[in-house]
C-alpha positions, 0 to 999 in steps of 0.5 A: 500500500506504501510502496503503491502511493509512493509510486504515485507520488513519483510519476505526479510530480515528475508530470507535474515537473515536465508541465512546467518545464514545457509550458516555460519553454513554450512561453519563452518561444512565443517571447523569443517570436515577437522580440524577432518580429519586434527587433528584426531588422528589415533588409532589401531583398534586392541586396540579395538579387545583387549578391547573386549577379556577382561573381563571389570571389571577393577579391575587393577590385570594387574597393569593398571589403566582398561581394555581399558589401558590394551588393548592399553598396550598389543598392544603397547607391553608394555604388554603380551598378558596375561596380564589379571588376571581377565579372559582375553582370551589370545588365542583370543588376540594373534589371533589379534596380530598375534602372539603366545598365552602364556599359564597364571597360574591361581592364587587364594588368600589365606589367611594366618590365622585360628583364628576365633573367638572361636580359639583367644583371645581378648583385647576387642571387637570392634564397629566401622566402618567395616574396617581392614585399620580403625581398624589397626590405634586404639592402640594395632593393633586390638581387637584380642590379636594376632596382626598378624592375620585376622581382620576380618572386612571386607577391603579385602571383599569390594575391591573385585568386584567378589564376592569371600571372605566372612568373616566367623566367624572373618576370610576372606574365600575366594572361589577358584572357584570366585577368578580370582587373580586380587590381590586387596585383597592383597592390602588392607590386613593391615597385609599383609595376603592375598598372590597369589598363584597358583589355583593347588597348593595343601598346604599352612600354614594358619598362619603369627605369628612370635611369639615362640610357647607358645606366640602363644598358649596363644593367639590362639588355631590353629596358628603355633608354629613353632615346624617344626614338619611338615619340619620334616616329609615332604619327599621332604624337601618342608617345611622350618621354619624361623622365627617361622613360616613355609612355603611351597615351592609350587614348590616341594609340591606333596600334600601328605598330611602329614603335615597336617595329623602331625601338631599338631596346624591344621593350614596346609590347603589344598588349 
C-alpha cells in the first residue's frame, strides 16, 4: 500500500515537473517570436538579387571589403551598378534596380618590365622566402642590379585568386584572357609595376627605369633608354618621354605598330 502511493507520488510530480518545464519553454518561444518580429531588422531583398549577379570571389577590385558589401553598396547607391571588376553582370543588376545598365571597360594588368633573367644583371642571387614585399626590405632593393624592375618572386602571383600571372623566367606574365582587373596585383607590386589598363588597348612600354640610357644598358639588355626614338616616329604624337622613360597615351594609340617595329631596346609590347 506504501510502496503503491509512493509510486504515485513519483510519476505526479515528475508530470507535474515536465508541465512546467514545457509550458516555460513554450512561453519563452512565443517571447523569443515577437522580440524577432519586434527587433528584426528589415533588409532589401534586392541586396540579395545583387549578391547573386556577382561573381563571389571577393577579391575587393570594387574597393569593398566582398561581394555581399558590394551588393548592399550598389543598392544603397553608394555604388554603380558596375561596380564589379571581377565579372559582375551589370545588365542583370540594373534589371533589379530598375534602372539603366552602364556599359564597364574591361581592364587587364600589365606589367611594366622585360628583364628576365638572361636580359639583367645581378648583385647576387637570392634564397629566401618567395616574396617581392620580403625581398624589397634586404639592402640594395633586390638581387637584380636594376632596382626598378620585376622581382620576380612571386607577391603579385599569390594575391591573385584567378589564376592569371605566372612568373616566367624572373618576370610576372600575366594572361589577358584570366585577368578580370580586380587590381590586387597592383597592390602588392613593391615597385609599383603592375598598372590597369584597358583589355583593347593595343601598346604599352614594358619598362619603369628612370635611369639615362647607358645606366640602363649596363644593367639590362631590353629596358628603355629613353632615346624617344619611338615619340619620334609615332604619327599621332601618342608617345611622350619624361623622365627617361616613355609612355603611351592609350587614348590616341591606333596600334600601328611602329614603335615597336623602331625601338631599338624591344621593350614596346603589344598588349
Amino acid at each position: 500500500m506504501f510502496n503503491t502511493v509512493l509510486l504515485d507520488f513519483s510519476v505526479n510530480g515528475v508530470l507535474v515537473a515536465a508541465g512546467v518545464v514545457g509550458a516555460t519553454g513554450l512561453i519563452i518561444g512565443i517571447l523569443l517570436c515577437i522580440a524577432a518580429k519586434k527587433l528584426a531588422v528589415k533588409t532589401d531583398e534586392r541586396v540579395e538579387k545583387v549578391r547573386g549577379c556577382l561573381p563571389g570571389s571577393n577579391c575587393g577590385g570594387c574597393g569593398f571589403t566582398g561581394c555581399d558589401a558590394c551588393a548592399e553598396a550598389i543598392v544603397s547607391g553608394a555604388a554603380p551598378v558596375n561596380a564589379c571588376t571581377a565579372g559582375g553582370d551589370s545588365a542583370a543588376i540594373a534589371e533589379v534596380l530598375g534602372t539603366e545598365a552602364v556599359a564597364s571597360v574591361k581592364k587587364v594588368a600589365f606589367v611594366k618590365c622585360s628583364g628576365t633573367c638572361d636580359k639583367v644583371t645581378f648583385k647576387y642571387r637570392y634564397n629566401g622566402i618567395s616574396d617581392c614585399r620580403k625581398l624589397a626590405l634586404i639592402p640594395g632593393h633586390g638581387e637584380k642590379d636594376c632596382s626598378f624592375g620585376c622581382m620576380g618572386y612571386g607577391s603579385c602571383v599569390s594575391v591573385c585568386k584567378f589564376g592569371a600571372i605566372s612568373i616566367k623566367d624572373g618576370v610576372a606574365f600575366v594572361d589577358k584572357e584570366k585577368c578580370v582587373g580586380c587590381g590586387a596585383c597592383t597592390k602588392v607590386c613593391p615597385n609599383h609595376l603592375i598598372e590597369l589598363r584597358p583589355y583593347e588597348s593595343w601598346y604599352g612600354v614594358a619598362c619603369s627605369s628612370h635611369e639615362k640610357g647607358k645606366a640602363v644598358k649596363d644593367k639590362c639588355n631590353a629596358g628603355c633608354i629613353g632615346c624617344g626614338i619611338c615619340a619620334k616616329f609615332c604619327p599621332i604624337d601618342a608617345i611622350t618621354v619624361t623622365d627617361n622613360v616613355a609612355h603611351i597615351d592609350q587614348d590616341k594609340c591606333v596600334g600601328c605598330g611602329t614603335c615597336e617595329e623602331k625601338c631599338p631596346q624591344k621593350v614596346v609590347k603589344i598588349l
